[in-house]
C-alpha positions in Angstrom: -36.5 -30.4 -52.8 -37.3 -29.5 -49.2 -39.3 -26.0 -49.3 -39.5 -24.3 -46.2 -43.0 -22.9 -44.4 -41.1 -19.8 -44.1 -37.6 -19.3 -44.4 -36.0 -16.5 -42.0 -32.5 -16.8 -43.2 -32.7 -15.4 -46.6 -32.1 -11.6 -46.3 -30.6 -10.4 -49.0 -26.1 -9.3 -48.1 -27.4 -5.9 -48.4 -29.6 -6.3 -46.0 -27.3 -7.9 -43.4 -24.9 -5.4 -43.6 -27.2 -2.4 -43.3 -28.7 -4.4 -40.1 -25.2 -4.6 -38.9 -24.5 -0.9 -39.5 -27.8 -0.1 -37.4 -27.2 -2.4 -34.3 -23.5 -1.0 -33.7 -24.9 2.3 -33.7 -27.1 1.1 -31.4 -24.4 -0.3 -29.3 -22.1 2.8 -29.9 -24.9 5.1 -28.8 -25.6 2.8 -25.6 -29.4 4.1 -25.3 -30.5 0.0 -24.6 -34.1 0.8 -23.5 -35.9 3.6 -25.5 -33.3 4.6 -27.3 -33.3 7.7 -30.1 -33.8 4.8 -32.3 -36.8 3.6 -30.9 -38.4 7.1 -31.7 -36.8 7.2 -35.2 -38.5 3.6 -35.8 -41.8 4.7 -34.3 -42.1 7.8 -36.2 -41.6 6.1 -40.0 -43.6 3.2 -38.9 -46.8 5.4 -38.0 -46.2 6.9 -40.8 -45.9 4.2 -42.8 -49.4 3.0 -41.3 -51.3 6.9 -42.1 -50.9 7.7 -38.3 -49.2 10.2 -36.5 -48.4 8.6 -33.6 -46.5 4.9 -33.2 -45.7 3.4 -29.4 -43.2 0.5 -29.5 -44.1 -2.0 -26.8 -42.9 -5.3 -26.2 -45.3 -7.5 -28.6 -48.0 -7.4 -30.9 -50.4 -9.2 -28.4 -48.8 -6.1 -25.6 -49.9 -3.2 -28.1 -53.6 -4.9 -27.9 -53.7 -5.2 -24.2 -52.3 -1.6 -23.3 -54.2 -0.2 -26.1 -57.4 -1.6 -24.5 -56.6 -0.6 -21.4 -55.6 2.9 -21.9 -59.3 2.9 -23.3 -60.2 2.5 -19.5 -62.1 -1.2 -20.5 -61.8 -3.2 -17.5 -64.0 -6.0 -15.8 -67.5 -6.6 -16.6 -66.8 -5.1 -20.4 -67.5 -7.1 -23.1 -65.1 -6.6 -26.4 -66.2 -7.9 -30.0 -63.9 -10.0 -31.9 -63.0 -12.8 -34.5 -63.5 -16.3 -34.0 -61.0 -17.4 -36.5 -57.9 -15.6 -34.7 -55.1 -16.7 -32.6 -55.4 -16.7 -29.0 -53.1 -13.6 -28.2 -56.1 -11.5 -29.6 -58.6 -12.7 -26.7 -55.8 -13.1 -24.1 -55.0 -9.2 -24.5 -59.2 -8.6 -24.0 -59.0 -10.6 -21.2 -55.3 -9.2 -19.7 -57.9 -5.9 -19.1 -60.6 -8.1 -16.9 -62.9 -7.9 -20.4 -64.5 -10.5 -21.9 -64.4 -11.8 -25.8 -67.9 -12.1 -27.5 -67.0 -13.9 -30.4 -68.6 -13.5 -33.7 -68.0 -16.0 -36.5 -66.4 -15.1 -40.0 -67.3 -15.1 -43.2 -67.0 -18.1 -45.4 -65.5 -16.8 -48.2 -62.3 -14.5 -46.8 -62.7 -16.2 -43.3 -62.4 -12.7 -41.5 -65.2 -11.4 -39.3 -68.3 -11.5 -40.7 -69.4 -7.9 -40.6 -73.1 -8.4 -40.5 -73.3 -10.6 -37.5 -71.7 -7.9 -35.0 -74.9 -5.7 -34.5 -76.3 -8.9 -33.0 -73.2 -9.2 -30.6 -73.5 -5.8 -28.8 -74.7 -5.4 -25.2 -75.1 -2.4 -23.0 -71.6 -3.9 -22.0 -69.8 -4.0 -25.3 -67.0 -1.1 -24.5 -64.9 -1.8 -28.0 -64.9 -3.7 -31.6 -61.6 -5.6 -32.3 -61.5 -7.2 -35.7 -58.7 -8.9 -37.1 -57.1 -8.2 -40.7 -56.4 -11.6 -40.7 -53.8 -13.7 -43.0 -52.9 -10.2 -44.1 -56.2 -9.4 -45.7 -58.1 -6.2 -44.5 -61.8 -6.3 -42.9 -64.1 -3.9 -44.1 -63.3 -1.1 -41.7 -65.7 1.8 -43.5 -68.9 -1.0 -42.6 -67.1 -1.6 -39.1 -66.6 2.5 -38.4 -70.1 2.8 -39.4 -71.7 0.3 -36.7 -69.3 1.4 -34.0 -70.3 5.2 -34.5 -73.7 4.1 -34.4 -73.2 2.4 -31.1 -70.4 4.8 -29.9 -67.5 2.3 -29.7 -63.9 2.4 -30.0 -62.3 0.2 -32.9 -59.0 -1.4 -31.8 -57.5 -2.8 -35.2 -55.7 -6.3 -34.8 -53.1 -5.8 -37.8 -50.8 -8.2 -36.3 -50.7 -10.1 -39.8 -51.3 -7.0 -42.6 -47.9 -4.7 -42.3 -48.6 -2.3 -45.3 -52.1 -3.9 -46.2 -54.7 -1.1 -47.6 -58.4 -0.4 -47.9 -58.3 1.3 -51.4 -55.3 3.6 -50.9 -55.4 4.1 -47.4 -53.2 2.2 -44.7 -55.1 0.8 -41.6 -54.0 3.7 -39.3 -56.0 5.9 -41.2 -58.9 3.9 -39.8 -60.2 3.7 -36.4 -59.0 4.5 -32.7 -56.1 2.5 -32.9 -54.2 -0.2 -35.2 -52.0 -2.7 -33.1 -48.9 -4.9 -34.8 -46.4 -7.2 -34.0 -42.9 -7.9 -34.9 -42.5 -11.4 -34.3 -39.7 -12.8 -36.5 -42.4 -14.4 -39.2 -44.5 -11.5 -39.4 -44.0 -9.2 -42.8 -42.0 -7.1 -41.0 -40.8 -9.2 -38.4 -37.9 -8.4 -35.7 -34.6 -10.7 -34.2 -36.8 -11.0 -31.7 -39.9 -10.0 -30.3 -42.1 -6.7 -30.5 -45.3 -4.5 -31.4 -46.2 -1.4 -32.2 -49.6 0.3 -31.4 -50.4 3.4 -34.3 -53.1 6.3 -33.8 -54.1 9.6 -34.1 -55.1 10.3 -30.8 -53.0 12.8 -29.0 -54.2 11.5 -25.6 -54.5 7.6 -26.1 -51.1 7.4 -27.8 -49.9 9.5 -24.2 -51.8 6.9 -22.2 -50.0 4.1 -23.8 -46.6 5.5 -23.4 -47.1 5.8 -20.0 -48.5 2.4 -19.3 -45.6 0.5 -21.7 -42.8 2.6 -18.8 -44.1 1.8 -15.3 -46.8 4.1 -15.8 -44.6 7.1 -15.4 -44.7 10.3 -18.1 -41.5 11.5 -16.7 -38.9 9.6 -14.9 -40.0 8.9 -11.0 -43.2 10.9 -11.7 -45.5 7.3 -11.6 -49.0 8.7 -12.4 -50.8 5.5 -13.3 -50.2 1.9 -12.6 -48.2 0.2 -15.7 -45.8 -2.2 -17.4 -42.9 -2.9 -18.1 -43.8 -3.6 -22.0 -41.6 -1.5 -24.5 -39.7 -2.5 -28.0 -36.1 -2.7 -27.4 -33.4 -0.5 -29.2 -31.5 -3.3 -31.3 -34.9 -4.5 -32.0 -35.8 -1.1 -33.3 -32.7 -0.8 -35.4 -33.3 -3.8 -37.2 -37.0 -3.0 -37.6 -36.1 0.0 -39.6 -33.9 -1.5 -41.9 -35.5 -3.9 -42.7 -39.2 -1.2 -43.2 -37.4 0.3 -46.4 -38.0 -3.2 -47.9 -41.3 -4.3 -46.8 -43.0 -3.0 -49.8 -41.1 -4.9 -51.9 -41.5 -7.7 -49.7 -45.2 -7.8 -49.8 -45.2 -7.4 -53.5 -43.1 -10.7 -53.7 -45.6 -12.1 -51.5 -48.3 -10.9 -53.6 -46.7 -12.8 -56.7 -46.0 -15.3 -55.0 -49.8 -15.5 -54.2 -50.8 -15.3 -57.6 -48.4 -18.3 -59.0 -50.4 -20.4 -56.1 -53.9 -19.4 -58.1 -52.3 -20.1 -61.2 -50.9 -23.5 -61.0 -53.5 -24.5 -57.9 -56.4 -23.4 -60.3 -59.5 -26.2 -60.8 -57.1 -28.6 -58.9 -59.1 -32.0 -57.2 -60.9 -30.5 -53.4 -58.4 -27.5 -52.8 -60.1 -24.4 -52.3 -57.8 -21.2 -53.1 -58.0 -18.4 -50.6 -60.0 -15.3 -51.9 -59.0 -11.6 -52.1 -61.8 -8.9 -52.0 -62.2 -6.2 -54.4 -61.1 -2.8 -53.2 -57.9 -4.2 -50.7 -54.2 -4.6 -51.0 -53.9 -8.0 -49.0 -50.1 -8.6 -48.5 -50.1 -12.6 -48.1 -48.8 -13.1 -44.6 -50.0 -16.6 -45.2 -51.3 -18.3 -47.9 -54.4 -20.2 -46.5 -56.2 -22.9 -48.7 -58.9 -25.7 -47.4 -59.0 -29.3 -48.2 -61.8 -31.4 -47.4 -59.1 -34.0 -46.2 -56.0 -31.4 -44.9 -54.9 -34.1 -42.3 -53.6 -36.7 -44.8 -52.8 -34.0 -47.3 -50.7 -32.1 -44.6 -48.7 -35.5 -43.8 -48.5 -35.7 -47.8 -46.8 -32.2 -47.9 -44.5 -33.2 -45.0 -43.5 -36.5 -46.5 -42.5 -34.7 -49.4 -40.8 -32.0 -48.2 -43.0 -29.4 -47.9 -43.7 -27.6 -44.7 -46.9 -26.4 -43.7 -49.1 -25.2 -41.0 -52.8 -24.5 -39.6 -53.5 -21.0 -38.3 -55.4 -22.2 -36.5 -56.7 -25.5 -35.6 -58.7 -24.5 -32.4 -60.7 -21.9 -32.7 -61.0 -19.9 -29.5 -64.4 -20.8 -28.3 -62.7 -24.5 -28.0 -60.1 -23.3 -26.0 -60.2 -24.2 -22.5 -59.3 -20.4 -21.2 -62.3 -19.3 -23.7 -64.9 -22.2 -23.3 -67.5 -20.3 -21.6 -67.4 -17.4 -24.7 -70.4 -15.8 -25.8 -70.0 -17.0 -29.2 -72.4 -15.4 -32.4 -74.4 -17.0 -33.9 -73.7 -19.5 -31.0 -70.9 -22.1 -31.7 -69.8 -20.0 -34.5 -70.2 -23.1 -37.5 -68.2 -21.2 -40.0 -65.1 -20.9 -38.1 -65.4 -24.3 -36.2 -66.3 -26.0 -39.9 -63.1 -24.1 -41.4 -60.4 -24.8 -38.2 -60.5 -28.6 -39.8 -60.2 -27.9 -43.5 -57.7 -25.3 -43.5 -53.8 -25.4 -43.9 -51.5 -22.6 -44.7 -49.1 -23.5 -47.7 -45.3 -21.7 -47.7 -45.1 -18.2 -47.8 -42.3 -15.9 -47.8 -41.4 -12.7 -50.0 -38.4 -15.4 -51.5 -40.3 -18.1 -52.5 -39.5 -19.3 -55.9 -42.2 -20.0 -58.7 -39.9 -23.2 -58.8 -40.8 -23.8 -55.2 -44.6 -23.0 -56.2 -44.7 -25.4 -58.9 -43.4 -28.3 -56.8 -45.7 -27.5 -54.0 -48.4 -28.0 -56.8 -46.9 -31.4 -58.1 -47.2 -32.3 -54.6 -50.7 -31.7 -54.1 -52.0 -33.3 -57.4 -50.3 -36.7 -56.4 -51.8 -36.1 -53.2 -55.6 -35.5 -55.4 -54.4 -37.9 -57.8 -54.2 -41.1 -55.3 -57.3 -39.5 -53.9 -59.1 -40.1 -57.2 -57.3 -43.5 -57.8 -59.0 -44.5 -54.2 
């Protein structure tokens, strides 16, 4: 059995068709570049999210970058973030002339750990970006509470938790802004590239949608300098198709999440990832640690079971990113975790069959371990 680290080509004939449907109305209609379907998407997605307003631009890492810079940050700022993140979440502080203060996570859910960021703030920290990470949400009420205090804008990174929730409220109903992409893998992931920014501000979400178009709020009137950055019609059509089934989606995930506790339970060294009390985290990967994940990753592989790290460098260690302000300084958690960790498969039609063999694949692996 060869089992898949995530398998893109599995939507459902229902599915396809009604994708089909969407994307020759999009060609009918011949509205390529914000299109009326690109405001039909933008307004059920913000929605979705507890917002009023959604912008489509061009990628997740995009919505971060003109969401920051509509927020006037520029050179000499500094912006608090996550350690353990990808890169695109420091690149988009740094597309503004900011720079990333880093503050490591906690060990336990491996997000931000909320009660180092008081200690990162300077009279230049302009904004707090944390990252609901591997689909699980940060603790936004503690966050909202520091930035008030300090009287900071907080830019969600929810690149990885499409329809996550802090008790019964989605992330847009928290914060200045909640940014998401639509890259293929995501939980609601496009043909192709995108990203969405969600808020409730009347005059950011107007700044945004004038930076994503040249900078223009109507055509030839260019009042600002902008981008070229916006989500593309077909792109839009499939991406609300495919949002009436994202619930569903991250409920299979969720399952599938809890067959992985259940057969991976007291197994040898692995260490199962861990959910806090009071979220809904939809499983956008399913990240476990292993005191020896190099030979069990080439283990996996051997056997036919694809895997990954997200992500083995964290950003301090990154050339671009070397000379980070990094709290407390080297950030041990994250740097400890960025060698143990490896993300098993994860995708809303992953089988408990598919589970259970993963499993049978680790225990050899923990088995000849012991044997050893």
């Amino acid at each position: 059995m060869t089992i898949p680290f995530v398998d893109l080509k599995c939507n459902s004939p229902k599915i396809r068709q009604e994708i089909s449907v969407a994307v020759e109305q999009a060609i009918d209609d011949g509205q390529y570049i914000l299109g009326d379907q690109v405001a039909a998407f933008e307004h059920s997605f913000a929605g979705f999210c507890g917002a009023k307003h959604g912008i489509g631009v061009g990628s997740g890492t995009e919505a971060l970058h003109l969401t920051l810079r509509a927020l006037g940050i520029g050179p000499g700022d500094e912006v608090i973030t996550a350690a353990n993140t990808f890169v695109a979440t420091a690149l988009a502080i740094a597309y503004v002339g900011a720079t990333p203060v880093l503050v490591d996570c906690d060990p336990d859910d491996y997000l931000i750990d909320v009660d180092l960021i008081e200690q990162a703030i300077t009279p230049r920290t302009k904004a707090i970006v944390p990252v609901h990470l591997y689909g699980q949400p940060v603790d936004m009420p503690a966050i909202l509470d520091i930035a008030a205090k300090h009287d900071l804008p907080v830019v969600q990174d929810a690149c990885q938790a499409h329809g996550a929730l802090i008790g019964d409220k989605p992330l847009g109903a928290f914060g200045t802004a909640a940014c998401y992409s639509f890259y293929p893998s995501k939980n609601l992931g496009a043909y192709g590239d995108g990203g969405m920014t969600v808020t409730n501000d009347d005059a950011l979400a107007e700044r945004i949608r004038m930076l994503r178009n040249y900078g223009q709020r109507a055509k030839n009137n260019y009042e600002m300098q902008g981008y070229n950055s916006r989500l593309d019609t077909l792109q839009a059509a499939i991406l609300a198709v495919k949002l009436r089934y994202l619930a569903d989606g991250n409920e299979r995930r969720r399952a599938a999440a809890e067959r992985y506790r259940h057969v991976l339970l007291d197994q040898g060294d692995i260490s199962l990832p861990y959910e806090k009390p009071g979220v809904k985290h939809v499983y956008h990967l399913f990240v476990v640690q292993h005191p020896q994940r190099d030979e069990l990753m080439a283990h996996l592989q051997q056997n036919g079971v694809q895997c990954g790290i997200h992500y083995p460098t964290p950003i301090h260690q990154i050339v671009s990113f070397e000379s980070s302000r990094t709290v407390p300084e080297g950030v041990p958690v994250a740097t400890r975790l960025a060698s143990r960790i490896v993300s098993l498969p994860m995708f809303p039609e992953l089988t408990h069959e598919q589970i259970d063999r993963v499993a049978q694949v680790i225990a050899a692996f923990d088995a000849q371990l012991a044997v050893a």
